[in-house]
N, C-alpha and C positions, 0 to 999 in steps of 0.2 A: 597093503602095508599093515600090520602090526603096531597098533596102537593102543600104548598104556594111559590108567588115567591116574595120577592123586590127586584126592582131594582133602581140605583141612575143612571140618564143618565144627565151627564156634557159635554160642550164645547169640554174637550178634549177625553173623554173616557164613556163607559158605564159600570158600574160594577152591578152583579145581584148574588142574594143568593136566595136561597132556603131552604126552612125548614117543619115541622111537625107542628100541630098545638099544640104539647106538646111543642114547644120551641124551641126543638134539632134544629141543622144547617145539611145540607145536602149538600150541593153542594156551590161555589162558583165561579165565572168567569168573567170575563173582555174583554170589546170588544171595537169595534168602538164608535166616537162622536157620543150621542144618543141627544144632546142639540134642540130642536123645534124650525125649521125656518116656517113662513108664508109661505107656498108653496109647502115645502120642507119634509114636514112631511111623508111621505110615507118613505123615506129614512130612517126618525130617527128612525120608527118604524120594520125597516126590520135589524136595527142594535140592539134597544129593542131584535127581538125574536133571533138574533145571539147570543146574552148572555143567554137569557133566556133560549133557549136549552140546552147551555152548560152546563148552573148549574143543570138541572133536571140529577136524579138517574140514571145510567144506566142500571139498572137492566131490561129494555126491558117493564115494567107495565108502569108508569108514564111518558107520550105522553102529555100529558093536565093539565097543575096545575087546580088546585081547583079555585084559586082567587092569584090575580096577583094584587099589585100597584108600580106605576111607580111614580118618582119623578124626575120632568125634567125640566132642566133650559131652561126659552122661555113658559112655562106652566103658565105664568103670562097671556098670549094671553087666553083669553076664548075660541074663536073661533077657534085657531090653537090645541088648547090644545084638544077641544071636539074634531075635526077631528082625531086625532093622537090616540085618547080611542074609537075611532068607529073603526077606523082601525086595533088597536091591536086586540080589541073584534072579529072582522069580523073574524081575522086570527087564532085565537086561538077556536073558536065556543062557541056552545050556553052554556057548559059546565064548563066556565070558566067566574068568576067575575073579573071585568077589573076595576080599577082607577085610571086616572094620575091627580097627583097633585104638584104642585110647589115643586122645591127642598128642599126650606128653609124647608115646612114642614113633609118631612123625616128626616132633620137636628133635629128638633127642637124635632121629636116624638126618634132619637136615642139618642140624647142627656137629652130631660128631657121626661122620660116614661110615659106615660100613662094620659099627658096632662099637668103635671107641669109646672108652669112658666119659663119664661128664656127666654136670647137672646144666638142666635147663629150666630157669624159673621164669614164670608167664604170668600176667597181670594185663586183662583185658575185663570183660562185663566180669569174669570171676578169677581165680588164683590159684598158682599148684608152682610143684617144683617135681621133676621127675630124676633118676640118675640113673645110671647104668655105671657097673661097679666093674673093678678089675676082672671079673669072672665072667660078665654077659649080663646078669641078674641085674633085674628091673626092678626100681624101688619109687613109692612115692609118698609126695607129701601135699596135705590139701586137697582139689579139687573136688570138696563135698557139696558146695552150694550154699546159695547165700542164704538160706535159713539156720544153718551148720556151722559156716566157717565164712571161709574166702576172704579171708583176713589180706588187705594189701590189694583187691580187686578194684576196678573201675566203680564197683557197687559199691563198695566199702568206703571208700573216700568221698564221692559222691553223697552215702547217704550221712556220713557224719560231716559235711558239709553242708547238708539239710537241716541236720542236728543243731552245728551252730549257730545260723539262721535264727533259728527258732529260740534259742535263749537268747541271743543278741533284740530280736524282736521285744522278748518279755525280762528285759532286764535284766536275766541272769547270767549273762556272759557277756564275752568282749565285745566291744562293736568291729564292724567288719564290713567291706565292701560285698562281699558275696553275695548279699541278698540282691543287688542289684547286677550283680554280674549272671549270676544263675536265671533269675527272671529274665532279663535279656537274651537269654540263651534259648529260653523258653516263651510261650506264646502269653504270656506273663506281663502285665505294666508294671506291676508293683510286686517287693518283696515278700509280701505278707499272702500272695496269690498261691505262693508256691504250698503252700502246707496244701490249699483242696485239691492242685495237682498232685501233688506227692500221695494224697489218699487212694486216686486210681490207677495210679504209674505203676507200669510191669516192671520187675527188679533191673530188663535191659535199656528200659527205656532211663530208669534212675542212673545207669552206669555211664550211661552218653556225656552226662555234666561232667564226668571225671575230669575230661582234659581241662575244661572251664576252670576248676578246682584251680588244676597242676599249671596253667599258666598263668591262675591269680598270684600266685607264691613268691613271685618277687617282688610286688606289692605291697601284698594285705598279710601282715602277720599271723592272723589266725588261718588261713591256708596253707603257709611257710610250715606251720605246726601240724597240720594234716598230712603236708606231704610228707614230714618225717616221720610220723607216725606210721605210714604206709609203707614208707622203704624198711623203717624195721620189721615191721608185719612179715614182708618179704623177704628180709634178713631170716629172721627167723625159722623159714622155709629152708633156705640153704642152708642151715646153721645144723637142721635137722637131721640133715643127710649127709654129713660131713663124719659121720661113723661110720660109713659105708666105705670108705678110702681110708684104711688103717696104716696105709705104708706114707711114707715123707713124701713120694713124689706130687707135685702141683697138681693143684683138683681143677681142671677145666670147668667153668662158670661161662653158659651162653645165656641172654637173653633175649623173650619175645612176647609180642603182646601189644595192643595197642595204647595199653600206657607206660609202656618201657621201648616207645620210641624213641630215634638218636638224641630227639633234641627236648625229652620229657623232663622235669624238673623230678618226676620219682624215678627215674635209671638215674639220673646224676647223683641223687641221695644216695637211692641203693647202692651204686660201685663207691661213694665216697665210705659208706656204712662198713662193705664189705673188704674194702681194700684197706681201712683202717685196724678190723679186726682178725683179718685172720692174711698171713704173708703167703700162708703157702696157698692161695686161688690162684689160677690164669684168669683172671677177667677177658674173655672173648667179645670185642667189639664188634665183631662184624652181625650183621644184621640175619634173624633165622627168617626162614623161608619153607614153613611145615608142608606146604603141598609139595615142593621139592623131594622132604623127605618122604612121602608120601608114594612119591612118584618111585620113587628110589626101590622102595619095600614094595611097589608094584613088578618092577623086575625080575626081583627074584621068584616070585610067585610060580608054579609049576604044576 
């Protein structure tokens, strides 16, 4: 049997499907941070092939997919990215068609199939917006990293969530329940703990608090004011690439990510944000599924 793989390899996590080339799904699984660092990529790829086993059949035949693509944030790097598809290839042998390519466009192939127009903006550990325009051409916005940008991300909200904390503590801002909600979240007793955490925490480990943030918000006011902060941040992603569709017809708007899930307090802002400002979006509710897309751009493969 002839077996494909996509996989979506993110900041926090790597997730990988499997399927036939009639469509059917076969397998599914979830592993380590598969995201491409400069240097680092051997790593991301030896987290790649840990999902990637996982999802293959175990019926003892299928050792080797047929054709494999990878959709990996840090895949914007040329150079890191080719490294990281020699590597996979090398591992997998001559048997197997390999291609990594940026997240956004597993995003954009699960959510609008087979090349259709549309933006799809993403907000998990980081942030981006991709589109594909009436002609094919791939555009995007964001995805530099949170030393850069990532304006709207898990990290972003999270760490000015840190932020508040921290003048609320020393008198210069609102008070707020966060401090004791984020400690709790954390191996933390008290709110004032979090500052010697926050000095060793890795940017992924800071984005985890996001949701903590997003479901204080209807609570604690000074979160209410985070998360709208964030949805514009997002807004603004879309907003950017809303040049790229010069003609009247409605601009397809999908979201994904793990803080623009159904029931996040920052999708509800953002669609209220976006559905305010601008009439001609389709706001696309249903939910993306990047390894699908992934899987999808695996078939075509030749």
């Amino acid at each position: 049997m002839s077996v494909l793989v996509g996989i979506d390899a993110g900041a926090s996590h790597t997730e990988a499907v499997s399927g036939g080339r009639d469509g059917g799904l076969l397998g599914r699984a979830r592993g380590r941070s598969g995201a491409i660092r400069p240097g680092q990529e051997r790593e991301a790829v030896r987290h790649w092939l840990e999902a990637l086993r996982e999802t293959l059949p175990r019926d003892g035949e299928t050792r080797t997919p047929a054709a494999v693509v990878v959709g990996a944030a840090g895949a914007g790097d040329p150079a890191a990215s080719a490294r990281a598809q020699e590597m996979l290839a090398a591992a997998l042998g001559p048997g197997s068609l390999v291609c990594v390519v940026t997240d956004g466009e597993i995003a954009l192939e699960a959510a609008f199939p087979g090349g259709a127009p549309g933006i799809v903006v993403t907000a998990g550990s980081g942030s981006n917006a991709f589109a594909r325009d009436g002609d094919g051409a791939l555009h995007r916005v964001g995805g530099v990293g949170w030393q850069f940008g990532d304006e709207g991300s898990g990290y972003a909200l999270a760490r000015d969530a840190l932020a508040a904390v921290g003048r609320a503590l020393e008198g210069r801002g609102p008070e707020t329940s966060l401090g004791e909600r984020l400690a709790a979240a954390l191996p933390c007793e008290r709110a004032v703990e979090l500052v010697p955490w926050a000095r060793d925490a890795a940017p992924r480990e800071v984005a985890v608090l996001a949701r903590t943030v997003a479901d204080a918000a209807a609570h604690d006011r000074v979160a209410a004011v985070l998360v709208e902060r964030a949805a514009e941040d997002l807004a603004a992603h879309v907003e950017a690439l809303l040049s790229r569709f010069p003609d009247a017809q409605p601009v397809p708007v999908a979201f994904n990510g793990g803080l623009l899930h159904p029931d996040s307090a920052v999708r509800h802002a953002l669609l209220r944000v976006l559905h305010e400002r601008h009439g001609r979006l389709a706001l696309e509710l249903d939910p993306v599924d990047p390894p699908l897309g992934a899987l999808r751009l695996a078939r075509r493969l030749r």
